[in-house]
N, C-alpha and C positions, 0 to 999 in steps of 0.2 A: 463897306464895313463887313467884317468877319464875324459870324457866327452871332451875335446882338443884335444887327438889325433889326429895325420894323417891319422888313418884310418877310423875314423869317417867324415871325410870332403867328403871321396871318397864312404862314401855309402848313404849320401842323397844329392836327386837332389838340386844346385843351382835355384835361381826365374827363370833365363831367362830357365833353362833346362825345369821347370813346365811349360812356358807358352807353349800356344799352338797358333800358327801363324793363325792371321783373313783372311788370303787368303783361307784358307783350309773351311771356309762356305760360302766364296762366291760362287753364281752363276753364271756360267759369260755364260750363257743361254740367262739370262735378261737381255736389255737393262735396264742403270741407268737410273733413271728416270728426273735427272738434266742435259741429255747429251744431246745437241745439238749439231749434224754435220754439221748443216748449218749456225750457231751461225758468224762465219765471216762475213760472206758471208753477214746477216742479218746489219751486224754492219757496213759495209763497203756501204752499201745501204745508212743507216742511216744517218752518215754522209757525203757521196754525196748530201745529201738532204739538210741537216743542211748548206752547205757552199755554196747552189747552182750552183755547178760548178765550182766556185773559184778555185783557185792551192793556197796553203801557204807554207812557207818556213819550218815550225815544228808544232808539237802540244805542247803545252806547259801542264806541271804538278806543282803542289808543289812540293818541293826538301823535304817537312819534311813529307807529306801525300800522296803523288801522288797524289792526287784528281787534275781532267782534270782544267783548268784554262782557256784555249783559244783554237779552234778549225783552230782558221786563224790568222797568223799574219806575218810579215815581218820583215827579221834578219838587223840588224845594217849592215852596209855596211862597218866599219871598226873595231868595237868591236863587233867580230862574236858570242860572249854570249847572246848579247843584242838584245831584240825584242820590236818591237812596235806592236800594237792594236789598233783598235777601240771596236771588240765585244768580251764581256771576258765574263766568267762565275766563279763564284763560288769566286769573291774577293770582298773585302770590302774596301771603302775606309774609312779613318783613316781623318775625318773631323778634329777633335782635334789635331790631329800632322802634323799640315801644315811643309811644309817645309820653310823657310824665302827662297827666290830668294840671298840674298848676302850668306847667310851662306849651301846651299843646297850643302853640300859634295866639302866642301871649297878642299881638298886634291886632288880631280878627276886628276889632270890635271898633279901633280906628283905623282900617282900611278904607279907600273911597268903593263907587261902585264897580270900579275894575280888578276888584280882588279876588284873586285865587284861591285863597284860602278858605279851610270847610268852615261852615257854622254848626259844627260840632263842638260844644260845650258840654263837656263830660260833667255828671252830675260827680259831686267828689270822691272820690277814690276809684273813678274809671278811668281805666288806659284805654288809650287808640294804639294803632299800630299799622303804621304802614303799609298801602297796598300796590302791590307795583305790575303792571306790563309781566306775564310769565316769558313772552315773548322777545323784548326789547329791554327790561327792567327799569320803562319810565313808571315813576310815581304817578300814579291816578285816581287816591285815596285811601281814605283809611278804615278802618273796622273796627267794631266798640265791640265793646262785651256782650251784647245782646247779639252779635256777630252781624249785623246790621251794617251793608258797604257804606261805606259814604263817597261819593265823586264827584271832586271839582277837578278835576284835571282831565275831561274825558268827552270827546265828540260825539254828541247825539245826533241821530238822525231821523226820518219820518220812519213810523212804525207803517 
């Protein structure tokens, strides 16, 4: 047989046989030169600083970006997803998509427990207004008139 045989597959190398592995030039002599061993250590300062001493219940992230959202904030006392704010970073509010106070997630209150939705129950004649990702522009919550975040859309993590 011409050119398809089985003994032609076995006498030239497949790609991954050609390649040759990038560890075999590294130096590992040198330190990298993007490696910080005190990088925690530095970050963990940092944020001490940022919250002056404060304790918070999470950090919050975007769920579509991670990008950081809140450094401090305190979890709902009965819907343990939900977090309140006053100092956020990195969200936008959403002037144009107020929320109406009568129709603000008419459903909340027959949700089961896997509901997303805030328990933010505007006393009457408060608007919310959507708070979004400045990043990504996912919704992450909203903000009342006492400018107060509210977050059920948002991944907390250990402080």
């Amino acid at each position: 047989m011409e050119g398809g045989g089985k003994g032609d597959a076995d006498e030239s190398p497949t790609n991954s046989q050609q390649t040759i592995s990038e560890d075999d030039e590294i130096d590992y002599s040198v330190k990298p030169e993007f490696y910080d061993p005190d990088l925690d250590d530095k970050d963990e300062k940092w944020i001490e600083k940022k919250r002056n001493g404060r304790a918070t219940d999470a950090v919050l992230s975007c769920p579509a970006c991670f990008t950081t959202l809140c450094l401090e904030c305190q979890r709902h006392e009965k819907y343990v997803t939900q977090y309140r704010a006053i100092f956020v970073m990195n969200c936008e509010v959403m002037k144009e998509k107020a929320h109406p106070p009568s129709s603000a997630h008419p459903k909340s209150r027959k949700r089961g427990r896997g509901s997303t939705a805030p328990d933010a129950h505007p006393a009457s004649g408060e608007t919310l207004k959507q708070v979004c990702c400045s990043i990504c522009s996912t919704e992450v919550g909203v903000i009342d008139e006492e400018e107060i975040y509210h977050f059920y859309n948002a991944l907390p993590s250990e402080s």
